[in-house]
N, C-alpha and C positions, 0 to 999 in steps of 0.2 A: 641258602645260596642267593646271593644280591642278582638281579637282574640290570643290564646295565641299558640308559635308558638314552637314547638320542634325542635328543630335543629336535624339531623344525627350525624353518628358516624361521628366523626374528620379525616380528611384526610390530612394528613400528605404528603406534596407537597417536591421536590427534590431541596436541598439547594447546593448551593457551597460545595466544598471541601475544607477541609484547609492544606495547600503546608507546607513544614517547608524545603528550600532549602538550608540552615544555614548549615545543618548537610547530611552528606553522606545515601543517599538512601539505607533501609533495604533488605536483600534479603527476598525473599516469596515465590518464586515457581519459576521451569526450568525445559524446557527439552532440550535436548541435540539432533539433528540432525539425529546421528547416529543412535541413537536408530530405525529408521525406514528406515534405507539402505536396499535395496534389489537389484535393479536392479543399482541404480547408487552409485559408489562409491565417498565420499566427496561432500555426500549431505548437502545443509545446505538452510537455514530461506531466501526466499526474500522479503516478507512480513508478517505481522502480524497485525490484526483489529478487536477490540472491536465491540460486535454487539452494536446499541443502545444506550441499557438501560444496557449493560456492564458484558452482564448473560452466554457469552462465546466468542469465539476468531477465529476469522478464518484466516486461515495461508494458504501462499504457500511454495513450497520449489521447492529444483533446478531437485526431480528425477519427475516431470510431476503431483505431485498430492495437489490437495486439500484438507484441514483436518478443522476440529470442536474440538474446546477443550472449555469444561466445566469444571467451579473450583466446586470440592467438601468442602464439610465443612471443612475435614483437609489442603484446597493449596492446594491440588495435581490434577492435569488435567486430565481429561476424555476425550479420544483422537477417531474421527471415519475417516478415511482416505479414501477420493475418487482420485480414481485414474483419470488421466486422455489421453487420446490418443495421446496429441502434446504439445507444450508447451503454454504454461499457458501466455495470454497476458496482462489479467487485470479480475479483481472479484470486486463485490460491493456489500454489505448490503443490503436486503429490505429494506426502510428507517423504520421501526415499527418490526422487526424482534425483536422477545425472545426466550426465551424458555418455558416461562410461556405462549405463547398464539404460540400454533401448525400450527396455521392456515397462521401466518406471519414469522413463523421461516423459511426462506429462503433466498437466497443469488442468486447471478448473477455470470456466468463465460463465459469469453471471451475466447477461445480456437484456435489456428492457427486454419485454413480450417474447422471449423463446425462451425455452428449458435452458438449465443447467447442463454444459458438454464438458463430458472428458474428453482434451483436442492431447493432441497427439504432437510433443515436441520439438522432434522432424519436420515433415509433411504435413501439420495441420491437420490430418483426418479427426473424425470425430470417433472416440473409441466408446462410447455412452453418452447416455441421454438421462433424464434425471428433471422428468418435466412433473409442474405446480401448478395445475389447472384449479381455477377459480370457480363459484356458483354459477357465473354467466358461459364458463367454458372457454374460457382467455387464458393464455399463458402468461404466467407470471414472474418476473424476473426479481430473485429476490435480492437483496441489496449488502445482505452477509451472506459468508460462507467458513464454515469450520469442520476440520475432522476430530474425532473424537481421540483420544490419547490413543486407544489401539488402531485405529486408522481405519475400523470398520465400518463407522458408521457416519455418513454426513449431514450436518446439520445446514441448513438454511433459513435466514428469516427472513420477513417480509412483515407487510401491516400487521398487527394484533396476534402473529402466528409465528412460528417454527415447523417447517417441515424437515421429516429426519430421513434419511435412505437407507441402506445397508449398501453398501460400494461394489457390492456382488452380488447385485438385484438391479440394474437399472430398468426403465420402460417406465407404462403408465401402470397408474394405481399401485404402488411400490412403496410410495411413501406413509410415512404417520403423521401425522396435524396434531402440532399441539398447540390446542388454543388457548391464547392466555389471556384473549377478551371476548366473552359469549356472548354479550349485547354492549349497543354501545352506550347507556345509559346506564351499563353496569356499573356499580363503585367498586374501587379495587383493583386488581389486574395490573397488568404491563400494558398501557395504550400505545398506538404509534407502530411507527416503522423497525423493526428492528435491525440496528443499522450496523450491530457491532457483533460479534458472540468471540467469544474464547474461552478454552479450556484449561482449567489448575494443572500445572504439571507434576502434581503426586500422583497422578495416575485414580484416584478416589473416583472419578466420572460428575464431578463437580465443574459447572460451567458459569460465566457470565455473561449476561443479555444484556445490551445497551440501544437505547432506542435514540430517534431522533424526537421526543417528545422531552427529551432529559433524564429519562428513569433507568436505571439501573437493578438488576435483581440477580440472585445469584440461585443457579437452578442444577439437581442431579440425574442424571441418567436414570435411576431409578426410579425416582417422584413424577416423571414428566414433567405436566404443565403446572405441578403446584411449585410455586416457588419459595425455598428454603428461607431466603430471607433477602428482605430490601437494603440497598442502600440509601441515604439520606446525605445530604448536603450535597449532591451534585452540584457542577456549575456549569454555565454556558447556554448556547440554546441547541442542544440534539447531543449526544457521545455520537464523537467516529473512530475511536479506539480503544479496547481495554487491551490491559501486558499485565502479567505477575511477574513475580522475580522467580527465575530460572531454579536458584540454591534454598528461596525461601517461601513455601506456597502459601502464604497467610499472606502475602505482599502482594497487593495490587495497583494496578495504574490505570486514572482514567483520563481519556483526553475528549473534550468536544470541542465544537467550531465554536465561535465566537465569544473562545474563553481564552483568555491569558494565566490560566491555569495547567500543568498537568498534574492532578490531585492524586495522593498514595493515599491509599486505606489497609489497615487491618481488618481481614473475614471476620477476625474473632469478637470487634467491636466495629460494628460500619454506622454509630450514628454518627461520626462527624470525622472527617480527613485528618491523617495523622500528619502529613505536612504536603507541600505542594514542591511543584517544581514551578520557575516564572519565564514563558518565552511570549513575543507578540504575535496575538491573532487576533485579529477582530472583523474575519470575513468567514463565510460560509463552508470556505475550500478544505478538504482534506487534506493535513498536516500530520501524514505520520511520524511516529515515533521509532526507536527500537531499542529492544535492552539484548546487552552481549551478552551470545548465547552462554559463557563460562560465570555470569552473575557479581559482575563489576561497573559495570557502564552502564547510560541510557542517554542516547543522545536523539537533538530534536530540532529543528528549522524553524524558524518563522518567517511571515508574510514580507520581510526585508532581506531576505537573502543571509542571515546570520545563524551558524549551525555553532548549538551548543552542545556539550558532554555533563555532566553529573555523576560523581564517585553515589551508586549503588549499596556499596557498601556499610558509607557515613552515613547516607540518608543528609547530605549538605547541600541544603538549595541552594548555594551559591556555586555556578557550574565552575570546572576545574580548566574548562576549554572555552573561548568563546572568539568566534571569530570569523567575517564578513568573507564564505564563498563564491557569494551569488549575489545579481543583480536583482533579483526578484525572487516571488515566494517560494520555499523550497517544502515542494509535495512529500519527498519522503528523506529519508538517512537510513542508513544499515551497515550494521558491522560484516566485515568477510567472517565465516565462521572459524577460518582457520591461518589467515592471512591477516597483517597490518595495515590493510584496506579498510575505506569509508567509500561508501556509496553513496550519492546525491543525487538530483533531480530537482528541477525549476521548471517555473513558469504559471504564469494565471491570464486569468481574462481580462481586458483590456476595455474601457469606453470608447467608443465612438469620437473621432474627431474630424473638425472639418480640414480639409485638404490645403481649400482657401477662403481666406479674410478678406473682407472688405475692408478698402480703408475710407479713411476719412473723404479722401478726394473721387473715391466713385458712389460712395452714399450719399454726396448730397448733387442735388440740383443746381441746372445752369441757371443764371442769374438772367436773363434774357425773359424781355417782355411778350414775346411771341409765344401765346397758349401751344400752336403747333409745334415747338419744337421743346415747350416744357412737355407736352407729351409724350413726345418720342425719348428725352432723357428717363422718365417713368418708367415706358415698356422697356428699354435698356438695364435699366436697374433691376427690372425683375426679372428678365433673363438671365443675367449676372448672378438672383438669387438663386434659379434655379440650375444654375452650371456648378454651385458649387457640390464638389463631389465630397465624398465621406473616404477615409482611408479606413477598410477592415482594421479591427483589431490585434494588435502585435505585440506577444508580450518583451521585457528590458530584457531575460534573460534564460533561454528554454535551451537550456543544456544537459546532459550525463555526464556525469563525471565520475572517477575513478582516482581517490587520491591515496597516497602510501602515508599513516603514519608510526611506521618503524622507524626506531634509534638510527641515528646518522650513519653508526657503524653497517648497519645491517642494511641501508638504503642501496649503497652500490650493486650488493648481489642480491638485488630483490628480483630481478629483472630474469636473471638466471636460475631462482629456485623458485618462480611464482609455479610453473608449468609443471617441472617434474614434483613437487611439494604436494600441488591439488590433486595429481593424478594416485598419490602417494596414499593420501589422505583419505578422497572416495575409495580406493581398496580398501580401507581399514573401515570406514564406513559401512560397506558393504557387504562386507564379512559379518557384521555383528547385527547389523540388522537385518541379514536373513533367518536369524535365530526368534526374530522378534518381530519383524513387519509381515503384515500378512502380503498373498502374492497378492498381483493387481489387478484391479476389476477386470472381466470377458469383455469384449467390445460385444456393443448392439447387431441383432443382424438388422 
């Protein structure tokens, strides 16, 4: 006898986006820097990152604080700003963080000299602590941050070390030190800061370390601190990014400061880059990358405000996009996970200039034979030098931005499925990885 069987309601699972790179990216939403100057003047965007399932945006900027911004129905961003004590080394997503589910909305911040906090997406509170105490008994702010593919465990690096946590263990003495330089006359090892870490997404527990010394090493959860294998032919001077490819986990991507490189590698063979990507950098500043999360894209900024794309696929250094958004350097780019959005962010540091010039006619001397009143032109002149003032630094162009590039067809009702779409989207999200994400760290008492 057949039993006959009801299906549930239909659930509606999270498809690609479709890119239309053909035609120049729509504007959609900005905010501008300034608007939140207080204490530092020519504040501007170091970073900017999609939570997720893409339901808001966590930002740094250059006066020391951290922000959350939520898209409302009309574009327009819903801004909450945590301050913070020191400057800001590195922040990271909870990997399952929304806004549809309270209990995951939170994020990670590295901060010079205090521990590692779990702050609380909302309200700010601190829900864990996740502190690196030194020889001398100093807090140590490490300058990466990574969770491990199961999301159990987090890594941080700092000088010559990796500290690891378990996300459900915070407090003191909690952590493991793996050290990957025991003296420093040692030969060998990973020297340096470690400025980068990322994990393979095969799930293997294979990671990578990238320092700011240039080194590269590729390390597993199992071995600790011995590392599996080096990379060779780095460029630049420090890595501040490693990406693999989403679809292909032998695919790597390195990027450091003051290289006009973003170098691919194959795991299988790492003594020399299998081809590069070519954007301009030749300053110190963090220029993140990103590759779409569905394993087509990688796009990337440089110090001119010019944001390019790259087919992933081809492996075709010649990008498929390119094209001038920003006045100035763009800190980061990011695809929406599930929208025909690009994410952007500007702005850098700026030289000192003077206010005011002298010219020709108050630099020089009266012509007059009278010592007294050559005098008094002297002490005038250098009054004059010392009234000139300095304008703080300001950078051309410290904006967010939010551009659409979906097909023209689909441009009009972008406007109208953004909201119900995401919200659509994080249910389906959510469903599946409660099968798979562990729950979320206890808060500290």
């Amino acid at each position: 006898m057949e039993e006959s069987i009801t299906s549930g309601p239909s659930q509606q699972w999270p498809s690609a986006p479709v890119y239309d790179f053909e035609q120049n990216p729509r504007y959609v939403s900005s905010i501008n820097a300034d608007e939140h100057e207080e204490d530092v003047r020519g504040n501007f965007w170091r970073s900017a990152r999609w939570c997720p399932d893409g339901s808001a945006i966590l930002s740094t900027t250059e006066d020391r604080s951290i922000r959350i911004h939520t898209t409302n129905e009309d574009f327009s961003l819903s801004t909450k700003t945590f301050n913070q004590p020191d400057s800001i080394h590195s922040t990271l997503w909870y990997p399952s963080a929304t806004t549809h589910t309270p209990e995951t909305f939170c994020f990670l911040a590295s901060v010079r000299d205090t521990p590692v906090r779990l702050i609380d997406g909302n309200d700010g509170r601190v829900r864990a602590s996740y502190p690196i105490v030194d020889h001398r008994e100093r807090f140590i702010g490490p300058h990466s941050l990574a969770f491990n593919s199961t999301a159990t465990k987090l890594y941080c690096g700092y000088e010559n070390a990796i500290e690891v946590f378990d996300v459900a263990s915070p407090g003191y003495d909690q952590g493991e030190r793996l050290k990957l330089v025991y003296a420093k006359k040692e030969k060998g090892g990973q020297k340096g800061i470690i400025s980068a870490i990322s994990f393979c997404p095969d799930y293997s527990g294979t990671f990578a370390a990238g320092s700011f010394s240039g080194s590269v090493s590729l390390y597993s959860e199992d071995t600790g601190s011995t590392p599996v294998s080096h990379v060779e032919g780095v460029q630049g001077g420090g890595v501040t990014q490693i990406g693999w490819h989403p679809l292909n986990p032998t695919i790597m991507f390195i990027a450091s400061r003051r290289s006009s490189q973003i170098q691919i590698y194959d795991t299988r063979d790492l003594s020399a880059p299998l081809s590069s990507f070519t954007r301009d950098n030749s300053t110190n500043q963090r220029m993140a990358f990103d590759l779409d999360p569905w394993g087509r894209w990688l796009s990337s900024g440089d110090e001119f405000g010019t944001i390019k794309v790259w087919d992933i696929t081809t492996m075709d250094p010649i990008p498929i996009f390119e094209e001038n958004l920003h006045r100035d350097a763009v800190g980061s780019v990011q695809f929406h996970p599930y929208q025909s959005l690009l994410l952007t962010c500007s702005g850098s540091r700026k030289h000192l200039t003077n206010r005011h010039h002298l010219s020709d006619d108050e630099s020089s001397t009266s012509g007059s034979d009278d010592e007294t009143d050559s005098n008094e032109d002297d002490d005038s002149i250098n009054a004059i030098h010392q009234a000139v003032t300095r304008t703080p630094p300001k950078p051309l162009d410290a904006t967010l931005r939010i551009w659409s590039v979906s097909p023209s067809s689909k441009s009009s009702n972008l406007e109208q499925s953004f909201e119900s779409h995401a919200i659509t989207q994080a249910e389906a999200v959510i469903t599946s990885s409660l099968q798979t994400t562990p729950t979320s760290p206890t808060p500290t008492s």
